[in-house]
N, C-alpha and C positions, 0 to 999 in steps of 0.2 A: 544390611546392604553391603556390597563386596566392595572396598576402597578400588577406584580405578589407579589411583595414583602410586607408582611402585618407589620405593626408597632408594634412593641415588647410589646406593650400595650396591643393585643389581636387583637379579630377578626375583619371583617369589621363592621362600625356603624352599619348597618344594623342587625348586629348579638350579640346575649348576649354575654355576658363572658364568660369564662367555668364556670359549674354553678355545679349544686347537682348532674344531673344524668352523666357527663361524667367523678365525682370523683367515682359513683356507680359502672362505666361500669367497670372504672378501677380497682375497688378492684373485682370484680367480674371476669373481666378476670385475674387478677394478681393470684387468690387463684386458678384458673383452671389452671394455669401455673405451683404454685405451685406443686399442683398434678400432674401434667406432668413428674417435674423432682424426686416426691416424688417417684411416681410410677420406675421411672427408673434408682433410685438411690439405691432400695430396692437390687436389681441384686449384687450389689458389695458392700452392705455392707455384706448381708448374703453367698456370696459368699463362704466360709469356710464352712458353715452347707450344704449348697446347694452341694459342694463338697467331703463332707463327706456323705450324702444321697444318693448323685446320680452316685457319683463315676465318675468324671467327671475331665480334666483335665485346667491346665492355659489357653490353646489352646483352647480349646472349648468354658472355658467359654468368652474370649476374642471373637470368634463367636456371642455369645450371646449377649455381650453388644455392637458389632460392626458391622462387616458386615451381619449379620441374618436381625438385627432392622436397618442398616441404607438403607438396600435397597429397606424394605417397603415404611419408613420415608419418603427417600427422593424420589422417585419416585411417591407416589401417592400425594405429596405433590402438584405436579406439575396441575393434573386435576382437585383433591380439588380446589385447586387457582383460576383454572379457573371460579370454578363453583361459587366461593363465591364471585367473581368477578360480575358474573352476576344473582348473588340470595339472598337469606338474609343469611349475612355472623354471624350473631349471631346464627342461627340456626344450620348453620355448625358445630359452637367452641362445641352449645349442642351434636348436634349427635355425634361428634369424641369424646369429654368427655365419653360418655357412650360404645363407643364400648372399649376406651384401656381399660377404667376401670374395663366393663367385662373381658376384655383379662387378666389382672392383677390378677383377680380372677381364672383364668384358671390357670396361673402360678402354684397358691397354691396347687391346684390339678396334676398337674401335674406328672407323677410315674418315666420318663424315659428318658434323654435327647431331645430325638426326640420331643414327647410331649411339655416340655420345650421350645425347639427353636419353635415350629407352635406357641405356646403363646406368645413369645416373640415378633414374626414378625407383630400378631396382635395388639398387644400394638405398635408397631410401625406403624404401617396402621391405628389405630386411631389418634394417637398422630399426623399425618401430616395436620389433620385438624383443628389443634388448634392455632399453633403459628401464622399462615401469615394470618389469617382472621381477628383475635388479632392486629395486628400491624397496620392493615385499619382501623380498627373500631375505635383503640384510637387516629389516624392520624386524622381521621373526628370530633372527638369529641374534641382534642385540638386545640388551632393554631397553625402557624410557632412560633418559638423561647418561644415558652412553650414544643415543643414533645420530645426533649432531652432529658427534666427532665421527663417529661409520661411516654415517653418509658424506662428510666433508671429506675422508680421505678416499672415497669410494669418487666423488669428482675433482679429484684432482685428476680422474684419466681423462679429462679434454683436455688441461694443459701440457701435461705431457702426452698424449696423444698430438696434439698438433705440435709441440716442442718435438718429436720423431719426427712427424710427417716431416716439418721444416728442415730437419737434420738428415735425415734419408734420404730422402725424397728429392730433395735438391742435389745431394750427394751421389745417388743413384743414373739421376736423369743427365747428370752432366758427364759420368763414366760411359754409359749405355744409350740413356735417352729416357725420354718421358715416359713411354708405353712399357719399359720393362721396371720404371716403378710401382705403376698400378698391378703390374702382374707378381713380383715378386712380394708385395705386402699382403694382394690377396690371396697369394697361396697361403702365407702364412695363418693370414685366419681359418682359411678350411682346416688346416691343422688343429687350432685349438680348439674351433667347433666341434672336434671329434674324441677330444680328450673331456673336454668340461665338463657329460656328464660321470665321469670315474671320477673325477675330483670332488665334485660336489653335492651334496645331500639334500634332497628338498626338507626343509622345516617344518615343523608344523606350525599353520596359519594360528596366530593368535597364541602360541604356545606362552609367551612373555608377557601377555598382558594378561593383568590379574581379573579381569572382566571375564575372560574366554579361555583362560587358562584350564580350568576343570569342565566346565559347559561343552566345551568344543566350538565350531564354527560353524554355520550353514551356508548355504551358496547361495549367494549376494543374487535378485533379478538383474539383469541388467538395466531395462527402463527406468526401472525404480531407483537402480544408484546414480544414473545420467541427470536422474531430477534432484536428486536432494544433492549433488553437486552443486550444479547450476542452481538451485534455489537458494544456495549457501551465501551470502553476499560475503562473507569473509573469504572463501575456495575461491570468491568469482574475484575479486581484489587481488590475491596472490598471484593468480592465474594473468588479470592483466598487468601489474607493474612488473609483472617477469614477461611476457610479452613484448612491451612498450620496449624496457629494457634490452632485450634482444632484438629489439630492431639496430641498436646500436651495436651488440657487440659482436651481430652478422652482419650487417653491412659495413663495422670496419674492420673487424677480424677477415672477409675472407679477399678484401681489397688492401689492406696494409702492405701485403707482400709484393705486389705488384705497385701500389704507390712509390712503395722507398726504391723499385728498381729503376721506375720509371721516371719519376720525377726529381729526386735526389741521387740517384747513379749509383745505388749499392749494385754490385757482381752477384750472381748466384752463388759463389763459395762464401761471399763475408756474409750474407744473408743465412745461408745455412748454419755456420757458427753463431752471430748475434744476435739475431733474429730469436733463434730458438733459446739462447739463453733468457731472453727478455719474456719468450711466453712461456719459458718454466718456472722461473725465481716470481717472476711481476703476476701471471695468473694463478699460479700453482702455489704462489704464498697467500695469494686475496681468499682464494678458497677453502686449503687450510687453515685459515685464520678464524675466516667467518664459520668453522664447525666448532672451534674451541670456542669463541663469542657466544656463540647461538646457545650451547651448553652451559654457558654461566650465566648468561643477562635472561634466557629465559625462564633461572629457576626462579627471579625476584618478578618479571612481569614478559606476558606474552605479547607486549608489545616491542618486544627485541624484535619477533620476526618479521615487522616491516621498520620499524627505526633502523635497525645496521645496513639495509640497503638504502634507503633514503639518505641518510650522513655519507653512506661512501659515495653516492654518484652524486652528491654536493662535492666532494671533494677532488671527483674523477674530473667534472667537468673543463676549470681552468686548466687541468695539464691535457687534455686532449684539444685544447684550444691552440695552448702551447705546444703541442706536436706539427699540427696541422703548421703552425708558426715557423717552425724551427727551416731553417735553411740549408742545415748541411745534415746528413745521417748520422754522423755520430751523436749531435745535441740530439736531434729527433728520437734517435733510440735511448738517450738518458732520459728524456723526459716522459716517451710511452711507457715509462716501468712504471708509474702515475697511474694511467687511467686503465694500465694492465691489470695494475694490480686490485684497484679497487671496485671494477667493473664487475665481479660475479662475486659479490656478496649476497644476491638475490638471489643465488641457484639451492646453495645447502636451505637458506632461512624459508624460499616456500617448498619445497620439498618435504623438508622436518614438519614443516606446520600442517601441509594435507597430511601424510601420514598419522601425526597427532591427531589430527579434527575427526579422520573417517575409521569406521568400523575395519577393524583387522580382513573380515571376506569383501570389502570394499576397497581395498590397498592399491591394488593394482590395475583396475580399471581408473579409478580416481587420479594415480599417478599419469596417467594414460590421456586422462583427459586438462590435469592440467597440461601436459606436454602440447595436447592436443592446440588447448589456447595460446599458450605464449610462443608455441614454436611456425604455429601459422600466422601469427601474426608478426614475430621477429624474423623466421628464417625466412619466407614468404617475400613480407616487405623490405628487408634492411637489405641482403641483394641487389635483388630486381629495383630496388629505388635506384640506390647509388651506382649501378650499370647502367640503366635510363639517363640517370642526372648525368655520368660523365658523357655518353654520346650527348647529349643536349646542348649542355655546355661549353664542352672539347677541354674540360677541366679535370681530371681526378679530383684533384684536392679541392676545388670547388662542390663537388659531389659528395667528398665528405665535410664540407661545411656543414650541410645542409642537416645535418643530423645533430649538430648541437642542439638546438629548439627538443628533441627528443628527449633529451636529459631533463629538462623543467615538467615534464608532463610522466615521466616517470616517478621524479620525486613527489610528486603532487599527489599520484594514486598510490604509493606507499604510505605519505601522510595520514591517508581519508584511512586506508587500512589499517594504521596505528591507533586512528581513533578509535575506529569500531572495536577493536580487540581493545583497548582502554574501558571502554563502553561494555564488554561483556562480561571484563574482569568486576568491574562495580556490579552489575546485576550479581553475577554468582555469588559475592561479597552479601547482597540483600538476601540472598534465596537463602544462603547459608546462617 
């Protein structure tokens, strides 16, 4: 029988090393990622002008970055998947690049709420074909015990994605205005929508694992891989403590920025410099960190990939208590670097671990469909809650109280998930 397990040395003899083009694929999809979260990061920093133009309330716009965008997101994600599954999944990441990017630009124009949300839903119905095609592509083009680190520097494009959008974006709207940010970031993506496929080479599916490596691959049914998903209680664990977890760090991520104007009295200029230094160094080190983590602690036990997010949002929780606390924006912003930072350690660890768990012609629908779970149930809920609670209330910061309790039932289903992979590692242990 052919060892599925590859030596941390790299690929099989038969195959190079990772070499020139799978560090290209990767900066090329990392900067499409970027603009993924740049594009959708724009939404809540200009929030406040967006509100003052369009006469719009916390409710609504909580809509807009929530449930409007995560029901495209996450539902065409699912057919996307499939198809990139069975097509050239580089082709995908270009055509979805161009259509939100369009939509982005639609944004700009846009005269009246309604308007507004059909461009938003469209940036989300592009955006679903970017990430889980992304996550195969760079799965094929690194080996085992290198994709930790791939896929951890492959998201660092949300922190610096939203680190631009806050730095642009605020920069931009305050020279020109708010509508000629959305236009000028989405042109920009039609641009590299249209270069991306000359840069990048589709791989071959399973070329890296030593399973599939000589065999080849065949195309995955779709029904068939939707079930043994969802029948996975491990997949279904990952899928909800990244869920749970993004209720928190969508409904405070796309309200922070408007919190600290509103209630603490930062300016749109200090906000575009601190602000974005705190989600580049605080997010963009938590996720870097947890890919070189996830590479070492997973090679002693597979129970890294739910213990490093369970210890980090134990440790997130007091400093985002402590933000909430703070009463003037300077402490507030030392102390978000806290829950900044240790908030997306759960993004690389289930990522790495579906990829792990599912067949190579199963990559990207499966990515597809955990996004599926966590992102309807984080971007969906963590929004539209905390826009509800602040009209309810007449509180922001009360609004985000309310999301504390979140963190305990996060850690709780990362626990149950450390068991069961404890529990599998002992069986394989017996089998062996």
């Amino acid at each position: 029988m052919t060892d599925t397990a590859i030596p941390s040395g790299g690929a099989p003899a038969a195959r190079p090393p990772v070499g020139r083009n799978a560090w290209v694929a990767l900066g090329v999809l990392w900067f499409i990622y970027v603009l993924n979260f740049l594009d959708r990061q724009l939404l809540s920093i200009l929030a406040k002008p967006i509100q003052d133009s369009l006469n719009i309330t916390d409710g609504q716009l909580g809509l807009l970055g929530g449930l409007y965008f995560a029901f495209f997101y996450c539902f065409i994600a699912i057919p996307v998947g499939w198809l990139a599954d069975r097509t050239n999944r580089v082709a995908v990441v270009s055509i979805a690049c161009g259509i939100w990017s369009a939509a982005t630009v639609a944004c700009g124009l846009a005269k009246t709420f309604p308007q507004l949300a059909v461009a938003r839903m469209t940036v989300g119905f592009g955006e679903a074909g970017g990430v889980p095609p992304s996550y195969a592509i760079i799965t094929d083009y690194f080996p085992p015990r290198r994709r930790g680190l791939a896929l951890g520097l492959y998201n660092l494009g949300p922190p610096i994605g939203m680190a631009l959008g806050v730095l642009f974006g605020a920069r931009i709207a305050a020279e020109f205005g708010w509508r000629e940010a959305f236009i000028a970031i989405g042109a920009l993506g039609i641009l590299v929508a249209i270069v991306t496929p000359l840069l990048v080479r589709e791989p071959k599916r399973g070329g890296l694992d030593a399973a599939t490596a000589t065999t080849g691959v065949a195309k995955a049914p779709f029904w068939a891989t939707v079930g043994d998903f969802f029948r996975n209680p491990t997949l279904v664990l990952a899928a909800l403590g990244s869920g749970v977890t993004q209720i928190i760090t969508y409904g405070f991520g796309n309200f922070t920025p408007l919190y600290l104007q509103r209630e603490l009295g930062m300016t749109p200029e200090q906000l575009s410099i601190w602000f974005a230094l705190i989600v580049l160094f605080g997010m963009g080190g938590g996720i870097l960190a947890s890919g070189f983590l996830i590479d070492r602690f997973t090679r002693r036990s597979k129970t890294a990939y739910a213990m490093l997010p369970a210890i980090s949002l134990m440790v997130a929780l007091p400093f985002y208590l402590a933000f909430l606390w703070a009463p003037s924006w300077p402490l507030a912003l030392l102390i978000l670097l806290g829950p900044t930072l240790m908030n997306y350690f759960y993004l690389s660890s289930s990522v790495a671990l579906v990829q792990e768990e599912v067949a190579p012609n199963k990559r990207v629908l499966s990515g597809a469909l955990l996004l599926l779970v966590m992102n309807f149930i984080g971007m969906a809920v963590g929004p539209t809650w905390v826009g509800y609670a602040s009209d309810h209330f007449g509180s922001l910061r009360t609004a985000l109280y309310t999301l504390a309790p979140v963190y305990l039932v996060a850690i709780g289903i990362f626990l149950v998930l450390a068991r069961r992979l404890g529990r599998d590692k002992s069986r394989a242990g017996d089998v062996a």
